[in-house]
PDB file of N, CA, C and O in Angstrom, chain B, residues numbered from 101:
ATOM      1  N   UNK B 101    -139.800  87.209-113.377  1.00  0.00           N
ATOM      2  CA  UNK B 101    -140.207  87.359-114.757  1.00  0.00           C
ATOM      3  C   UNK B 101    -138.985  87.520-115.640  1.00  0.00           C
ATOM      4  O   UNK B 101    -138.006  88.245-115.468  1.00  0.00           O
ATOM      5  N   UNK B 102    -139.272  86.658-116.648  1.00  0.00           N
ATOM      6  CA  UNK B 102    -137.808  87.160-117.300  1.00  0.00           C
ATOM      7  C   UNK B 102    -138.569  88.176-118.782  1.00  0.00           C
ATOM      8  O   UNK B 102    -139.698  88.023-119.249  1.00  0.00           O
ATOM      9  N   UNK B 103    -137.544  89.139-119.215  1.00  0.00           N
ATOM     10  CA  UNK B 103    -137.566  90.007-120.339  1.00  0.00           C
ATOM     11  C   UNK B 103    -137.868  88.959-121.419  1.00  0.00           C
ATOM     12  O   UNK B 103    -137.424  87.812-121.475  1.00  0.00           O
ATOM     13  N   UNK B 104    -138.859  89.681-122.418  1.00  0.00           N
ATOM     14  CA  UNK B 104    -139.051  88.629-123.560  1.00  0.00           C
ATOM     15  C   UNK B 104    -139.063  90.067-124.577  1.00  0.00           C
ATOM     16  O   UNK B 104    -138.426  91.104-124.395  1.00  0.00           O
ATOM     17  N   UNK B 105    -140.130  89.692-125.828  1.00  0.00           N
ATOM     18  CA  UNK B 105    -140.859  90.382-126.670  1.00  0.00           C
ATOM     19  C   UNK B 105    -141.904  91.531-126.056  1.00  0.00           C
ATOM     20  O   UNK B 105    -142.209  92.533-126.702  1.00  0.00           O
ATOM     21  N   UNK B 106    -142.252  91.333-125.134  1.00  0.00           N
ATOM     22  CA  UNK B 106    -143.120  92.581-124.536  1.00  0.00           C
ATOM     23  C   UNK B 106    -142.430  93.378-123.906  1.00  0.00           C
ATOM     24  O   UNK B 106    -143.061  94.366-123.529  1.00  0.00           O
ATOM     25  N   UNK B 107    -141.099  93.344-123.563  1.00  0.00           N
ATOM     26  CA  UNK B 107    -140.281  94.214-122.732  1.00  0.00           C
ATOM     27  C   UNK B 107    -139.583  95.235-123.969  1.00  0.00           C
ATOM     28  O   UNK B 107    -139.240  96.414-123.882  1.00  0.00           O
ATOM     29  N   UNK B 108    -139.510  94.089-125.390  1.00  0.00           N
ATOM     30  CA  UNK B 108    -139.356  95.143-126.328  1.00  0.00           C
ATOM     31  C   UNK B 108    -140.296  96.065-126.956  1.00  0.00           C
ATOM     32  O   UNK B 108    -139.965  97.248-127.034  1.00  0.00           O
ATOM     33  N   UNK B 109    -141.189  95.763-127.319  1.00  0.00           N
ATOM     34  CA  UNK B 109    -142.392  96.637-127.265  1.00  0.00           C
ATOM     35  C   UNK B 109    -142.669  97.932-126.282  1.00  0.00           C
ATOM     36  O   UNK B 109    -142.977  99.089-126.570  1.00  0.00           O
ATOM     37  N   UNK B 110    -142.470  97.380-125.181  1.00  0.00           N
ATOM     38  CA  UNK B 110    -142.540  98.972-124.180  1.00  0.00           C
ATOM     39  C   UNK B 110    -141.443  99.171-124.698  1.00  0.00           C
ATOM     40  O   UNK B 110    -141.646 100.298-125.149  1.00  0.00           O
ATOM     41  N   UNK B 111    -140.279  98.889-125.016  1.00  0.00           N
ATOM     42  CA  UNK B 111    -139.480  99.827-125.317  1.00  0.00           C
ATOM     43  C   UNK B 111    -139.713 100.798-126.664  1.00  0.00           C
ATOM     44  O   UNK B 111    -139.408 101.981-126.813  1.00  0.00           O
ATOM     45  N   UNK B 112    -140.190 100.119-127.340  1.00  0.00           N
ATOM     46  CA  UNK B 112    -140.219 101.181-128.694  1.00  0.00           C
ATOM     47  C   UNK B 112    -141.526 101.985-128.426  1.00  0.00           C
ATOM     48  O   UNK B 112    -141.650 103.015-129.090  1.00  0.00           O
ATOM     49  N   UNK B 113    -142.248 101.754-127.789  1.00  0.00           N
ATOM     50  CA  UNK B 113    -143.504 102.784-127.282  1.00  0.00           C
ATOM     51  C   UNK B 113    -142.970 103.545-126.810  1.00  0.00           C
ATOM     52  O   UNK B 113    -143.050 104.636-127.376  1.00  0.00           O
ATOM     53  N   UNK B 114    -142.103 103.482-125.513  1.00  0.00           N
ATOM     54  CA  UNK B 114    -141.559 104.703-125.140  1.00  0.00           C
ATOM     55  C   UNK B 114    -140.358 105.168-126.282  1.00  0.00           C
ATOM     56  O   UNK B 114    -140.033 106.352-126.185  1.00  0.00           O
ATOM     57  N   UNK B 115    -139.910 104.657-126.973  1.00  0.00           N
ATOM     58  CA  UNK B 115    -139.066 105.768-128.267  1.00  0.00           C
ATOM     59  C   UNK B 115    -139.805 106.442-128.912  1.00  0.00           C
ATOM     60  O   UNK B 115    -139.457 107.535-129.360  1.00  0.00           O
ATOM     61  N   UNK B 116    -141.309 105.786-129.143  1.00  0.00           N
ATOM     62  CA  UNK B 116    -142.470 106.404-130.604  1.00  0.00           C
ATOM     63  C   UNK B 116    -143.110 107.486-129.385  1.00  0.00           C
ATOM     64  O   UNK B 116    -143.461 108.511-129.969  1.00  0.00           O
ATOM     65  N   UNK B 117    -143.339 107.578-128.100  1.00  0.00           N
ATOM     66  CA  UNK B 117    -143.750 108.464-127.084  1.00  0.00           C
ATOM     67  C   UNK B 117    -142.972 109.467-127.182  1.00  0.00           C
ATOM     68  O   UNK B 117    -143.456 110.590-127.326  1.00  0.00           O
ATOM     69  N   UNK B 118    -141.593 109.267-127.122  1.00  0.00           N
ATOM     70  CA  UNK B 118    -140.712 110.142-126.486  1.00  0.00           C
ATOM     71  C   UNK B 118    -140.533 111.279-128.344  1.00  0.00           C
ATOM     72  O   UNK B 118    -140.230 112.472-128.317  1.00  0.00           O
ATOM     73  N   UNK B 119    -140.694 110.821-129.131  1.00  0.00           N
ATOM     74  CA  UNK B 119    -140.070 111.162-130.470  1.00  0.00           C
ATOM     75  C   UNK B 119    -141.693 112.180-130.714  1.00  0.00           C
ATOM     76  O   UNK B 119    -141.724 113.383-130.974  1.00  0.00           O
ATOM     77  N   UNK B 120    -142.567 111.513-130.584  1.00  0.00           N
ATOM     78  CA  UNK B 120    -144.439 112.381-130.698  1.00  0.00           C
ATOM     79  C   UNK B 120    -144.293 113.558-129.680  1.00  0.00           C
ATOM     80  O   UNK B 120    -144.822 114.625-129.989  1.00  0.00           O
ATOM     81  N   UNK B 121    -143.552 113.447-128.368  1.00  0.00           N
ATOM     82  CA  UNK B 121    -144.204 114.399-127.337  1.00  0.00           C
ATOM     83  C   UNK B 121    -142.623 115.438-126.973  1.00  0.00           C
ATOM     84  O   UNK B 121    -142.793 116.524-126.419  1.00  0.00           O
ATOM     85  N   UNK B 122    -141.448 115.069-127.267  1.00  0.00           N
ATOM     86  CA  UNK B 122    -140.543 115.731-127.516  1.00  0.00           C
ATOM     87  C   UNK B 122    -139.631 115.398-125.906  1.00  0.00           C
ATOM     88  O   UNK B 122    -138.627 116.012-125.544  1.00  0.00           O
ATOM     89  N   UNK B 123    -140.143 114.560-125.338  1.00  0.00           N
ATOM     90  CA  UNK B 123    -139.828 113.802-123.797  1.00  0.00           C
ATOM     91  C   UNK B 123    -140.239 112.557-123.563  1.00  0.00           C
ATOM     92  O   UNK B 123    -141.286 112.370-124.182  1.00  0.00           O
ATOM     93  N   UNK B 124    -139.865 111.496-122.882  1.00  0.00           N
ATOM     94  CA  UNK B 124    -139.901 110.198-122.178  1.00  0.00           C
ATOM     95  C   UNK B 124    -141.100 110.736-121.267  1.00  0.00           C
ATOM     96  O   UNK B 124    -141.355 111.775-120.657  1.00  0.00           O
ATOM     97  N   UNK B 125    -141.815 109.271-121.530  1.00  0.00           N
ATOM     98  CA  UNK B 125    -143.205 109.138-121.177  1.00  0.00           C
ATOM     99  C   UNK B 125    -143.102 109.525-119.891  1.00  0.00           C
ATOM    100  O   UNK B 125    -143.968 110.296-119.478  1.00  0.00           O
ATOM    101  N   UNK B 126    -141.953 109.050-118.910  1.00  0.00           N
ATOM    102  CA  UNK B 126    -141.956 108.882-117.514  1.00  0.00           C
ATOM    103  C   UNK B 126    -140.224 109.573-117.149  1.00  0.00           C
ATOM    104  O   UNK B 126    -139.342 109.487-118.003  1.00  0.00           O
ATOM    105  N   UNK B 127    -139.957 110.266-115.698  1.00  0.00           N
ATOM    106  CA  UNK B 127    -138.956 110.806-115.958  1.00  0.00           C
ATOM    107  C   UNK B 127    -138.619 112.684-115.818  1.00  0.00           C
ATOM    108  O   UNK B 127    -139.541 113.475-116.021  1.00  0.00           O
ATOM    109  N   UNK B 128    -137.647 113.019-115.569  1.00  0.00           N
ATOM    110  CA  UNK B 128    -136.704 112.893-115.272  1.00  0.00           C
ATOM    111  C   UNK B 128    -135.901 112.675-113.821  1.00  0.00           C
ATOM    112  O   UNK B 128    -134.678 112.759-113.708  1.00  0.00           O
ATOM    113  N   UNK B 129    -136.803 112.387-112.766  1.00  0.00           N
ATOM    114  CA  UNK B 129    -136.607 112.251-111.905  1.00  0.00           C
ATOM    115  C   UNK B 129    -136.070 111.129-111.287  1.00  0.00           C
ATOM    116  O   UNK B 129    -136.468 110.062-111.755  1.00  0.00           O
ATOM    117  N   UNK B 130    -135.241 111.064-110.324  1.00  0.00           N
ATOM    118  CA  UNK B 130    -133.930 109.925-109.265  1.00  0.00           C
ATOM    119  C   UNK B 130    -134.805 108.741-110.252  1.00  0.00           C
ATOM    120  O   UNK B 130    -135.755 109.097-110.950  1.00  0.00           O
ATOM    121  N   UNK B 131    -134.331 107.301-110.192  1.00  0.00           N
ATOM    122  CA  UNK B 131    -134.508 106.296-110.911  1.00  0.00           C
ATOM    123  C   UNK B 131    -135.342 105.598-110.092  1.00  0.00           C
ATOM    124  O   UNK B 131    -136.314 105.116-110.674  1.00  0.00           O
ATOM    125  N   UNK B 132    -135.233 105.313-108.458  1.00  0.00           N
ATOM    126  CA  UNK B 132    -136.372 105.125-107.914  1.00  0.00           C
ATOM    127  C   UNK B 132    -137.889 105.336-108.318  1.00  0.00           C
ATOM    128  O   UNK B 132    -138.726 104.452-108.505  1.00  0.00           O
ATOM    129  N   UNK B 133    -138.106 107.163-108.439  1.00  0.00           N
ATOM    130  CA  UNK B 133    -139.180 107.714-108.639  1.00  0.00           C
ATOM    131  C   UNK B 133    -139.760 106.943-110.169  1.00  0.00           C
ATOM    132  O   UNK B 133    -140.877 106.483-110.404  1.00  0.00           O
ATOM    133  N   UNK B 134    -138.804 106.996-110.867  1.00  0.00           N
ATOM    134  CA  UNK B 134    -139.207 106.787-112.100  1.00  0.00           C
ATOM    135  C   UNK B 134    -139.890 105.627-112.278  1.00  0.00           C
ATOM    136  O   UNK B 134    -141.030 105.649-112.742  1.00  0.00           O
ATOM    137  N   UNK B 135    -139.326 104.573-111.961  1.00  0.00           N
ATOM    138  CA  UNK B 135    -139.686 102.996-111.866  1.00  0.00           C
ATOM    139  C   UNK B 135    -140.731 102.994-111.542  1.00  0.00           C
ATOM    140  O   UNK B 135    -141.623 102.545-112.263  1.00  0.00           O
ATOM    141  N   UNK B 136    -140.943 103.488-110.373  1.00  0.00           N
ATOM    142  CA  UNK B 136    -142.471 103.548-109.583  1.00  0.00           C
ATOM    143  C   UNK B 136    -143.733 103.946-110.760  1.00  0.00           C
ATOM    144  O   UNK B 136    -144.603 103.177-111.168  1.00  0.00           O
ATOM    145  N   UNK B 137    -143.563 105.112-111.075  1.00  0.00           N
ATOM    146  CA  UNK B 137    -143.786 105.794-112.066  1.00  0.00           C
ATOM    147  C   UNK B 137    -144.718 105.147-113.053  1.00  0.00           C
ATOM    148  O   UNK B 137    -145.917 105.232-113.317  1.00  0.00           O
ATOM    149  N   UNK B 138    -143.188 104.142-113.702  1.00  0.00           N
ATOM    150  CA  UNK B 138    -143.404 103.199-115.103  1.00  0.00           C
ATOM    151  C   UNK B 138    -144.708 102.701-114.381  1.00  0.00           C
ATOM    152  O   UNK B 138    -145.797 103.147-114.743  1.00  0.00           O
ATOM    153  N   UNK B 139    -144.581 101.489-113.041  1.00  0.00           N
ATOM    154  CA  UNK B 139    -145.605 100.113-112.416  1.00  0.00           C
ATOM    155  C   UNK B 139    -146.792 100.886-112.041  1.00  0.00           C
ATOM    156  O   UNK B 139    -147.778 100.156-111.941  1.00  0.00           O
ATOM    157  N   UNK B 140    -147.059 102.314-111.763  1.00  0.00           N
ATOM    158  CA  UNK B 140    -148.107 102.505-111.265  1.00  0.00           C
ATOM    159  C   UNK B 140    -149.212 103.827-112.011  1.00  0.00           C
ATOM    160  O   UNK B 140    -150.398 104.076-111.798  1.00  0.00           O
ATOM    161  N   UNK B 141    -148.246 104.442-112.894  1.00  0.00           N
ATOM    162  CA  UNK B 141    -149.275 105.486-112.919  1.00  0.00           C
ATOM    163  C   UNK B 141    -149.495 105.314-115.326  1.00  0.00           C
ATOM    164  O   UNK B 141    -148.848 104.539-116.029  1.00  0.00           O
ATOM    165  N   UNK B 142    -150.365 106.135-115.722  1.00  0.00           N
ATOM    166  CA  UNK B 142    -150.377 105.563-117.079  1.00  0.00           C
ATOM    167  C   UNK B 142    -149.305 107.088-117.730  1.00  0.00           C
ATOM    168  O   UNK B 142    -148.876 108.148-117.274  1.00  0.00           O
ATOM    169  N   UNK B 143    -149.281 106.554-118.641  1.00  0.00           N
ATOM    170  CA  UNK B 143    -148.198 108.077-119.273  1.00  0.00           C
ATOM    171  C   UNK B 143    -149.023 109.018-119.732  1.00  0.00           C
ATOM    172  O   UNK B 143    -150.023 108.879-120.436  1.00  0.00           O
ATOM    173  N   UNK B 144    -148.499 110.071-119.252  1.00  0.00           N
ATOM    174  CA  UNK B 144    -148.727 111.454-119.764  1.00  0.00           C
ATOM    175  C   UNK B 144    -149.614 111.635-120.848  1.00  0.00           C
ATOM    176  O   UNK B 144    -149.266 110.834-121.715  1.00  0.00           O
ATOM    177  N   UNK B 145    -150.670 112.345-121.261  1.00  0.00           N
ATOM    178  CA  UNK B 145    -151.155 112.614-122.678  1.00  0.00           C
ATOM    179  C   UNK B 145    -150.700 112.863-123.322  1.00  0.00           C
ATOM    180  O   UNK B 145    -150.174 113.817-122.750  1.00  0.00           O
ATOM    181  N   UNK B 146    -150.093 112.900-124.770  1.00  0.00           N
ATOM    182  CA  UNK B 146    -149.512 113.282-125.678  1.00  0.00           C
ATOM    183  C   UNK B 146    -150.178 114.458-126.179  1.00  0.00           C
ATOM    184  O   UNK B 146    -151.358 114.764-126.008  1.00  0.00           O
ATOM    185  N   UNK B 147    -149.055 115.249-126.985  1.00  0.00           N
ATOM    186  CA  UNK B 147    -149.476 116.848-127.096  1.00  0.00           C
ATOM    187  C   UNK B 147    -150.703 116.837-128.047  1.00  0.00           C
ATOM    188  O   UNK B 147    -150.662 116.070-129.008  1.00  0.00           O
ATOM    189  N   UNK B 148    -151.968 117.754-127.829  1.00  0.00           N
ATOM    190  CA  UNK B 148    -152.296 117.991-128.893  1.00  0.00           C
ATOM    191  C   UNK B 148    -152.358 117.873-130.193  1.00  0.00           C
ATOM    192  O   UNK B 148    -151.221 118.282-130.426  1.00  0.00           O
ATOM    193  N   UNK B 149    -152.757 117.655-131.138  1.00  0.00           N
ATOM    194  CA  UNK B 149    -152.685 117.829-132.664  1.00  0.00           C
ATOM    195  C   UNK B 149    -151.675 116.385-133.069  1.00  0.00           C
ATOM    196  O   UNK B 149    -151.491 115.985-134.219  1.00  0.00           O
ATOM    197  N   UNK B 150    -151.064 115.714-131.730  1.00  0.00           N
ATOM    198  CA  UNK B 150    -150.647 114.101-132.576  1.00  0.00           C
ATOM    199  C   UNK B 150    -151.704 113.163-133.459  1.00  0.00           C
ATOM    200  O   UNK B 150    -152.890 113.290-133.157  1.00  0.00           O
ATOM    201  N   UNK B 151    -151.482 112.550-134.162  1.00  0.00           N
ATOM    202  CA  UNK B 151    -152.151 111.875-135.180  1.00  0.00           C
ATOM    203  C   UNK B 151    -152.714 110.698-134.390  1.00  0.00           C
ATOM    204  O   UNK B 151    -151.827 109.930-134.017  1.00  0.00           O
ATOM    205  N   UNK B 152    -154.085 110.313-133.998  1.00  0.00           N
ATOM    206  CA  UNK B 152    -154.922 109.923-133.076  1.00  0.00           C
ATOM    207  C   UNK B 152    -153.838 108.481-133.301  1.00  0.00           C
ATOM    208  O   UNK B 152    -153.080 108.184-132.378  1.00  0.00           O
ATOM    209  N   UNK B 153    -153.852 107.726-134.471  1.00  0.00           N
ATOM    210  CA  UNK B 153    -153.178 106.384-134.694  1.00  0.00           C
ATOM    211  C   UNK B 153    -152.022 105.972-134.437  1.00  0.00           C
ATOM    212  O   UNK B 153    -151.647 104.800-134.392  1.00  0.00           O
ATOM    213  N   UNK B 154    -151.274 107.151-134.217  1.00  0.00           N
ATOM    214  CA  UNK B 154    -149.605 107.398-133.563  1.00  0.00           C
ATOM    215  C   UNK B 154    -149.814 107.379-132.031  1.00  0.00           C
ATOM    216  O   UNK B 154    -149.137 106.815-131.172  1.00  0.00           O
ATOM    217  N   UNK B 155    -150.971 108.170-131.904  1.00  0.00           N
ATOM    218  CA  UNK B 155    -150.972 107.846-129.947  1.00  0.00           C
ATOM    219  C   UNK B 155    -152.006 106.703-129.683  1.00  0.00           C
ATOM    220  O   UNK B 155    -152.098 106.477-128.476  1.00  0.00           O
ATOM    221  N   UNK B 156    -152.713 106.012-130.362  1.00  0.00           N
ATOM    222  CA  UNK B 156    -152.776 104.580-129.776  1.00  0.00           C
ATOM    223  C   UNK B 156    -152.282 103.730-129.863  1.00  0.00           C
ATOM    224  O   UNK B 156    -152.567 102.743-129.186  1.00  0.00           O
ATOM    225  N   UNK B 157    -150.918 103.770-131.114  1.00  0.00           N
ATOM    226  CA  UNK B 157    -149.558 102.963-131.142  1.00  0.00           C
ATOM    227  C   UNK B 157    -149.009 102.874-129.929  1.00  0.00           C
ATOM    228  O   UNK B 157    -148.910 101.942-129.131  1.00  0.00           O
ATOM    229  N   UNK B 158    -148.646 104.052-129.915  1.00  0.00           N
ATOM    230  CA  UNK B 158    -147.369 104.374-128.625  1.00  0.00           C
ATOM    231  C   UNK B 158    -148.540 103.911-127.807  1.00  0.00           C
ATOM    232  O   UNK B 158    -148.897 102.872-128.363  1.00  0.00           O
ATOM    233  N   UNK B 159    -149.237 104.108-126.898  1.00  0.00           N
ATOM    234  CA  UNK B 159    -150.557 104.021-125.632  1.00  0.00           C
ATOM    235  C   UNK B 159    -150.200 102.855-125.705  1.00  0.00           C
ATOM    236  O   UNK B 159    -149.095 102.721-125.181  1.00  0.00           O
ATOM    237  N   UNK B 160    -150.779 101.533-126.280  1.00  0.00           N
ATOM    238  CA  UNK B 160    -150.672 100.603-126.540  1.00  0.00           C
ATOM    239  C   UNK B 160    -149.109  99.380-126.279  1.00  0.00           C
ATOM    240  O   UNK B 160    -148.731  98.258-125.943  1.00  0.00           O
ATOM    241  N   UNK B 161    -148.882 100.201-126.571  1.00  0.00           N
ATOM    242  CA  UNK B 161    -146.797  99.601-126.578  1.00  0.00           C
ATOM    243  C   UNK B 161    -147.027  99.857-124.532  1.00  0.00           C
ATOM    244  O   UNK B 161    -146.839  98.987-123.682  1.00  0.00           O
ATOM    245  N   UNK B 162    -147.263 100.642-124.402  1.00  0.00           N
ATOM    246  CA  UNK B 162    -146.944 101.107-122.653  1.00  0.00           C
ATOM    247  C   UNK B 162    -147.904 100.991-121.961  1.00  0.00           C
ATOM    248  O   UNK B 162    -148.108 101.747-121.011  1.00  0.00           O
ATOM    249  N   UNK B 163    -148.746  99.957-122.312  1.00  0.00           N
ATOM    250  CA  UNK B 163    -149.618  99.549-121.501  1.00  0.00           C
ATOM    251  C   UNK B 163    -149.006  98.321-119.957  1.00  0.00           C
ATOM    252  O   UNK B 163    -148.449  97.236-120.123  1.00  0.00           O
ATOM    253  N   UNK B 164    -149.199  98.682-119.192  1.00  0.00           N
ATOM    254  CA  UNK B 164    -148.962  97.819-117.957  1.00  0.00           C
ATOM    255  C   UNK B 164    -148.483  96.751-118.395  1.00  0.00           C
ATOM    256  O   UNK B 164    -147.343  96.547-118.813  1.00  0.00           O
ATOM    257  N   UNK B 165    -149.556  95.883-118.287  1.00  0.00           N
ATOM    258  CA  UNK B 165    -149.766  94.229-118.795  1.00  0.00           C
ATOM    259  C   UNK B 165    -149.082  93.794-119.567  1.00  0.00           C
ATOM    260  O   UNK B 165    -149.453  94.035-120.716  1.00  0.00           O
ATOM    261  N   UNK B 166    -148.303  93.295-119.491  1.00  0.00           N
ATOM    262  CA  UNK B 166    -147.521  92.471-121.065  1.00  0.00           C
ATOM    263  C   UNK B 166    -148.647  92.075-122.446  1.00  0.00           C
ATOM    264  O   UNK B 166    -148.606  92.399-123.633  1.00  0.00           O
ATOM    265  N   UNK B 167    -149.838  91.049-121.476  1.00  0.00           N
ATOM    266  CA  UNK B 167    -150.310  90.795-122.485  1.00  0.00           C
ATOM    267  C   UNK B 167    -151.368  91.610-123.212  1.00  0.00           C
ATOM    268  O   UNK B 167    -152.047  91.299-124.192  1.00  0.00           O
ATOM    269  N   UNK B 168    -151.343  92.800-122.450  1.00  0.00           N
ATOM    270  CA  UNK B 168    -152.333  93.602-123.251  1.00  0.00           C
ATOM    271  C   UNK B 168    -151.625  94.647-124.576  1.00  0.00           C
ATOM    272  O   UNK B 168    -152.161  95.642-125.064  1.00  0.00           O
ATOM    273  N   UNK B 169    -150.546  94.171-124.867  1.00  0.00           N
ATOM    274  CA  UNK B 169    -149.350  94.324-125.568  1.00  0.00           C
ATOM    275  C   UNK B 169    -149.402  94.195-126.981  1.00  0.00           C
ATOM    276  O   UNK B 169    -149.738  93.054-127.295  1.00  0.00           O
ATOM    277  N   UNK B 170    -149.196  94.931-127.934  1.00  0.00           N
ATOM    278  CA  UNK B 170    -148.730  94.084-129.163  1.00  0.00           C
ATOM    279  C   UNK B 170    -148.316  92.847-128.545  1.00  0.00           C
ATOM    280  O   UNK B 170    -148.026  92.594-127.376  1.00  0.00           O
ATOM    281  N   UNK B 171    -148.362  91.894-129.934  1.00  0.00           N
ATOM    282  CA  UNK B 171    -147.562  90.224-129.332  1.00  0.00           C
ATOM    283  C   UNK B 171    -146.013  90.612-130.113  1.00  0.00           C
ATOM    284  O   UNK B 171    -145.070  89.824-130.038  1.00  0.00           O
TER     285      UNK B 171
END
């Protein structure tokens, strides 16, 4: 697979994740663990009292699938 436009997208989901919840969606653990992490499990809930439209931004950006992605 090569990196396109959806590889940027997870990326700014996990910046708009990490900036809402005060930590990276996935993490801090060996880089192995983490990876795994990203391909298999969904991210963390975001704290409480976030603004419902800010966490289905971010949700959305870090969804698995490329194409279930912003385009």
């Amino acid at each position: 697979h090569r990196a396109g436009p959806a590889a940027d997208v997870y990326a700014l989901g996990a910046i708009l994740y990490e900036l809402l919840a005060g930590r990276p969606p996935f993490g801090p653990e060996p880089t192995a663990k983490t990876l795994y992490r990203v391909l298999t499990e969904p991210p963390p809930r975001l704290p409480a009292g976030t603004p419902r439209d800010l966490e289905t931004v971010a949700l959305k950006c870090l969804e698995k699938h490329p194409d279930r992605r912003y385009p």
